[in-house]
N, C-alpha and C positions, 0 to 999 in steps of 0.2 A: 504493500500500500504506500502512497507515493506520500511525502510532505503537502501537507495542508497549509492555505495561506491566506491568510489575513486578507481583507476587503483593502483593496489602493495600496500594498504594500508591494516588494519586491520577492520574487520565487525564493522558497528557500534554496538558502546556499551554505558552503565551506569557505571561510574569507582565506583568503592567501594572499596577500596582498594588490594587485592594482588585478588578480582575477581571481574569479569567484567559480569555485569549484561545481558542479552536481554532475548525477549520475541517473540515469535512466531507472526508472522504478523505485528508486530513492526518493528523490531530489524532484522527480516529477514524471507524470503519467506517459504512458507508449500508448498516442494517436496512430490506431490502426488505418484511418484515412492515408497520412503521410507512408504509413511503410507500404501499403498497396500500389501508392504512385509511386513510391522509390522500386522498387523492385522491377519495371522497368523502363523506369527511368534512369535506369545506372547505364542503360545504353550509352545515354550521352556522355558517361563517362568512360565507361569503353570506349568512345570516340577518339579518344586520345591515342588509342591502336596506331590504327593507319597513319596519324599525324610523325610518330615516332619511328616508325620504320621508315616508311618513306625519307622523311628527313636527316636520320640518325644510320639509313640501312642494315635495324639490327631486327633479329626473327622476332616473328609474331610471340612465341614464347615467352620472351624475355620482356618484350613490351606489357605486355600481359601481368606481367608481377611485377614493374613498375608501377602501374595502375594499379593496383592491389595496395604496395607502399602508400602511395600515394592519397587512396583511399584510407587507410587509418590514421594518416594526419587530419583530414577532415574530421574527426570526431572531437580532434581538442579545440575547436571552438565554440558549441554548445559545452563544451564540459567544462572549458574554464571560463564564460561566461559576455562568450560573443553569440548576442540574438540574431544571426544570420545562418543561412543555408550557402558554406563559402564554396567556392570554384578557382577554375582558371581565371589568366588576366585576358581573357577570350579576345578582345581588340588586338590585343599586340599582337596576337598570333601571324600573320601574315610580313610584321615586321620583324617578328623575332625572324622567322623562316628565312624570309630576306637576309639578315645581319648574318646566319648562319649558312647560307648559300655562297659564299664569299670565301670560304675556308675547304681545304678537301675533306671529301667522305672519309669519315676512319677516326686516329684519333686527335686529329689535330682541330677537326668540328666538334670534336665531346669536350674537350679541353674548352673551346672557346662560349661552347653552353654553360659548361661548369661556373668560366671565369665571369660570364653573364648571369647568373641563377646568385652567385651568392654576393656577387656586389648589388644586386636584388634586393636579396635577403637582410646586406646591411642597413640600408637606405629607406629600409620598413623599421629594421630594431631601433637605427637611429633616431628616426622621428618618434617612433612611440616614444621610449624610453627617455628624452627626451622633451616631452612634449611639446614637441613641435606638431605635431598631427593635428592634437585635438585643434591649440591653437589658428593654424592652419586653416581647416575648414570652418570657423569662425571668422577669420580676416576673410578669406577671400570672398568677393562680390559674387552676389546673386548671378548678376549675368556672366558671368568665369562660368561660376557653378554649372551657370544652365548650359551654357557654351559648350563643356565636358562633357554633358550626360547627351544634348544631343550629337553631339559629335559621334562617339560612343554608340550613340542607336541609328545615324546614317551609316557608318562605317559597318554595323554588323550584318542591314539589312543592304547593304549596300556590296556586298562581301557571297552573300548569297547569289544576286541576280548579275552578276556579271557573268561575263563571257566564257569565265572559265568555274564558275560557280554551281553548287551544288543541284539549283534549279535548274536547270541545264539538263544535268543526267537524270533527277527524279522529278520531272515537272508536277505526275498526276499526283503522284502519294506525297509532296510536300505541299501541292496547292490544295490539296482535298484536309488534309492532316494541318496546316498552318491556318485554315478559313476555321477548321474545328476548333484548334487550340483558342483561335481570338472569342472564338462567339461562345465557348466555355467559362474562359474568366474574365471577359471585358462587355459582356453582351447587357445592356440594359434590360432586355426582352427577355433575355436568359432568365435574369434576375428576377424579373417578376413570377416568369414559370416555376422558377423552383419553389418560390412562395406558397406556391398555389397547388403543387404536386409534389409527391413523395418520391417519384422514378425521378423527376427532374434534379430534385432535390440531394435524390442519395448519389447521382449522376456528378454533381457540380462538387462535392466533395474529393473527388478523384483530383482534381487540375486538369495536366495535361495527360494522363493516362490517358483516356480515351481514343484524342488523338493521336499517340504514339502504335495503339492498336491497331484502327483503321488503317494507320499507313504500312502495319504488317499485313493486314488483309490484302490492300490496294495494291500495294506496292506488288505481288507475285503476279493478280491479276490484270494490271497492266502490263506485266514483262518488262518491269523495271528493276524488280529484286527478284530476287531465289526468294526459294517457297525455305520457313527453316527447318534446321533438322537437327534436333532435341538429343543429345548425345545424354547416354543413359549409363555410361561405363562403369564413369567414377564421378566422385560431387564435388568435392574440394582440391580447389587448386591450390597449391602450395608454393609461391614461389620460390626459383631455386637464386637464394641467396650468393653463394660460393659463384654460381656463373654471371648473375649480374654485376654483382662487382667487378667480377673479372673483366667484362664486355664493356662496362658504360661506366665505372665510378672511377676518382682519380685516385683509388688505391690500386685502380687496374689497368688503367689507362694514361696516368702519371698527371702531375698537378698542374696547373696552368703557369705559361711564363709572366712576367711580369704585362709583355708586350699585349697580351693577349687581354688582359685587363686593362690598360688602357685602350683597346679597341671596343671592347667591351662598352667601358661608361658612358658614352653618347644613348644605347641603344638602353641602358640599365635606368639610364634620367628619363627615357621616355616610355618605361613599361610604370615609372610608377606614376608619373604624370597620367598614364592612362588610368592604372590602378585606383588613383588617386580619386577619379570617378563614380566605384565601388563605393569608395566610403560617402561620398554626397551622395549616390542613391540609398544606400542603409541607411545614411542618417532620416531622408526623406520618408523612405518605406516605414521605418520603426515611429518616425513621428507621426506621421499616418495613422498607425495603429494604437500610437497610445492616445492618441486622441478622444479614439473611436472607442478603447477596453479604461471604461477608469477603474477595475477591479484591480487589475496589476500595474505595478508600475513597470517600465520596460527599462533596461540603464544600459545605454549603447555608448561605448568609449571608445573612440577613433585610437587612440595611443594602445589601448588594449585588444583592438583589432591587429592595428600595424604590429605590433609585437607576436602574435599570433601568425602572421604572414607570412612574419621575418623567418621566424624559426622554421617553419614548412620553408619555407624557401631553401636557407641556408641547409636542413637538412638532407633534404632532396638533394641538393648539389654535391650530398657530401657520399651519398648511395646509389640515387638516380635519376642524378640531372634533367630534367620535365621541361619537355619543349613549348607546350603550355603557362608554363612558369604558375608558381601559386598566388591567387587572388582573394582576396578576402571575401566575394560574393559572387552568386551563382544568383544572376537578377531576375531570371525568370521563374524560378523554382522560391526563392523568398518572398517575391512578389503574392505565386499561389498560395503557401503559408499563409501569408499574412494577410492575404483578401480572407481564407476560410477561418484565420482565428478572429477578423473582423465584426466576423455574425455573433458572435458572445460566447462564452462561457460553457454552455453546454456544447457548444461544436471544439471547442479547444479550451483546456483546461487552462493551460499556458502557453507562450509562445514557446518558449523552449524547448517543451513536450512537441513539438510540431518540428522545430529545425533537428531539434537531437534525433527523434526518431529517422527523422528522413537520411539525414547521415551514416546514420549507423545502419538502419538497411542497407542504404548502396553499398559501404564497406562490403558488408557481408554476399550481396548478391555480386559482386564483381569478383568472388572466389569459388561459386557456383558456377561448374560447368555446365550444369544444364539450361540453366538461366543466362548465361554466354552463349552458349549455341546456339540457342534461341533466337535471342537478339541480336544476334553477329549479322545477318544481312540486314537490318534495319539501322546500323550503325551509322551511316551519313544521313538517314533522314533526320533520326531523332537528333544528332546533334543541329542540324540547320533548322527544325522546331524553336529547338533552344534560342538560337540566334535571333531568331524571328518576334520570339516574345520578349528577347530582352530588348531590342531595338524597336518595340512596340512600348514598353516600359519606361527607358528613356529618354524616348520623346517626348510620353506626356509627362511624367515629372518636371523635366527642362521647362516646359511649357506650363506648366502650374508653379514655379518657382521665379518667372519675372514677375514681378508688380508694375510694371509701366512697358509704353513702348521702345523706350531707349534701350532697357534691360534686354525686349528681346529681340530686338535689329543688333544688337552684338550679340548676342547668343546664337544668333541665324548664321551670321558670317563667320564668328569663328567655329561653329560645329562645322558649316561645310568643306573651313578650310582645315579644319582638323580631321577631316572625314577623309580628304583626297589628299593632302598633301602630308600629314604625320600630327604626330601630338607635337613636337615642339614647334613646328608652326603654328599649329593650331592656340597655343599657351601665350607665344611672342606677341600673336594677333591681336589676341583678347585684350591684355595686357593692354598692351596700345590703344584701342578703341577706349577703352575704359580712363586710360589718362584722359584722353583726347574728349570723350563727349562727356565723360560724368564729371556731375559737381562733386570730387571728392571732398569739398569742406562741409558741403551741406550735411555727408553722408556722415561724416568723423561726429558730427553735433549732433546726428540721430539718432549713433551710436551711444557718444556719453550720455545725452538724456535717459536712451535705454538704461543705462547701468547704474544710471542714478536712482531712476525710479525703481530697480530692480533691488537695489540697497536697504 
């Protein structure tokens, strides 16, 4: 039986200093809704497969229990006391690939992930520990803010329909399966049906499950995917420790030169500039919801975020470097959370019982062979699903975060030049704009009054 909590208080917890400890059926309730969409929903974390071989040219095997690693870092941010559902830094992907396309296959490209992954990793520990984080997304302007997020949600959706893009090769089972996804957790119409009916109702609790299904169905009968095939041998994969390191860690593949980190930091400034995104839509999404829950209160720490990051980061780097790099949010799967623990209390007890659960499923289902097998040809839909709803997500946040029009004619221009041209364009832009049209004295005065009257 799980800890009981007080009316507008905070979950119970284990204080460890700047994080707060809990534990699944302790600390708080296992939301069968979230493990039903986790289960598979780890597709999208298998997605990271192909990314890594292809990139990296190392066997499917080995990727496989990267992924696995990978997945039980995600657990320590529900359990030390970050109310998100974390992920990849999913934007930079296509710049990270780039920055590594520059170096030869083998180990001279592992070495220069490695020497990118934990200059990463510092530049997350820094800021938290530090606090410069928290500070951070306090100073900077709304319109930055908004600038980020849609930049962020052009580039993801924008990342899909190009030329060489996922909609391409699965047009039907991604448009049939991305129309579903929208009108499941964004649909007004939706919203009133489930009020009204109990199939709608128990339907909308799922997220994106549903549609990750259909585009299993779709996808074989279009002859766009294999039909799957449920390997029944054996359950648990295990991965094989001794050879990953041997193949992909700098215990096995020897440590980065110095030069190699300095090539590195250009590409390490702008994954967390991207990253940096992540935590202005967490901060958004979580105030969203405590808005909406005044039972609990929700305590979202950007510095306890970033420090969480850092370590997945630098760990990874130090076992198996993740071409994906680690993110502190998975925006389209926090989002679903967060809209179903929206509806009160009897639908979610806590928020945390909703992100821990879903964590700790996928962990566990991305070591199931048979639940791999399964899901193995639906693996590029589901993850372009993903993409679809997060760049559905930060657009409209972006877009509910200007107060005026000034805010969002620079939020406009720098997401789209951050969208096509990189994030540190996209940062420099802002920036500039923001010297250039805003009254920054008015804004400093609107400031201190806030903090006066908050005194």
């Amino acid at each position: 039986m799980a800890m009981q909590r007080e009316y507008g208080k905070e979950h119970p917890y284990i204080k460890a200093g700047i994080f707060k400890i809990r534990f699944p059926f302790i600390h708080y309730k296992w939301e069968w809704s979230e493990a039903l969409q986790a289960i598979l929903m780890c597709a999208t974390c298998l997605g990271a497969i192909p990314i890594l071989t292809e990139t990296l040219g190392i066997p499917f095997e080995i990727a496989w229990g990267m992924v696995i690693i990978n997945g039980l870092f995600y657990c320590l941010h529900a359990m030390l006391g970050d109310p998100v559902v974390p992920g990849w830094i999913t934007p930079a992907i296509p710049l990270t690939t780039a920055f590594l396309g520059g170096f030869a296959m083998g180990p001279e490209r592992i070495q220069a992930l490695i020497a990118l992954q934990i200059l990463v990793g510092l530049i997350f520990v820094i800021m938290g520990t530090t606090g410069m984080a928290s500070k951070l997304i306090h100073i900077v302007p709304n319109s930055i803010k908004s600038g980020i997020l849609l930049g962020a949600g052009i580039a993801a959706i924008m990342g899909e329909f190009k030329d060489t893009g996922r909609f391409n090769k699965f047009p039907i089972a991604i448009a049939i399966g991305g129309i579903l996804a929208y009108y499941l957790l964004f649909s007004e119409s939706f919203k009133k049906l489930r009020k009204e009916n109990k199939f709608f109702n128990s339907l909308g609790k799922y997220g994106m499950l549903p549609a990750i299904i259909i585009s299993i169905v779709v996808g074989p009968i279009a002859k766009e995917l294999p039909v799957p095939n449920i390997e029944v041998g054996s359950i648990i994969h295990i991965p094989n420790m001794p050879e990953i390191i041997k193949t992909i860690s700098p215990f096995g593949v020897g440590f980065p030169k110095i030069s190699l980190f300095i090539s590195a930091l250009p590409m390490a400034v702008m994954a967390y500039i991207i990253a940096f995104g992540d935590f202005v839509t967490s901060e958004a999404l979580i105030n969203e919801a405590d808005e909406v829950r005044k039972d609990e209160k929700i305590d979202f720490n950007s510095n306890r975020s970033n420090i969480i990051s850092g370590f997945r980061n630098v760990a990874m780097s130090c076992v198996a470097p993740y071409v994906p790099l680690c993110g502190p949010l998975w925006a389209a799967v926090t989002a679903a959370v967060s809209q179903r623990y929206k509806e009160g209390r009897e639908a979610m007890d806590s928020l945390f019982g909703g992100v821990g659960t879903y964590r700790w499923v996928t962990f566990i289902c991305v070591t199931l062979v048979p639940v791999v097998s399964f899901v193995q040809p639906v693996l590029p839909v589901a993850l372009s699903l993903t993409l679809l709803v997060q760049g559905y997500v930060c657009t409209r946040l972006a877009m509910d975060m200007c107060t005026n029009d000034l805010e969002r004619g620079i939020s406009g221009v720098m997401g789209a030049i951050l969208a096509t041209k990189g994030a540190a364009w996209g940062l420099v832009v802002g920036i500039i704009l923001h010297i250039c049209l805003s009254d920054i004295k008015k804004r400093k005065k609107v400031e201190v009054s806030t903090e006066t009257t908050v005194k």
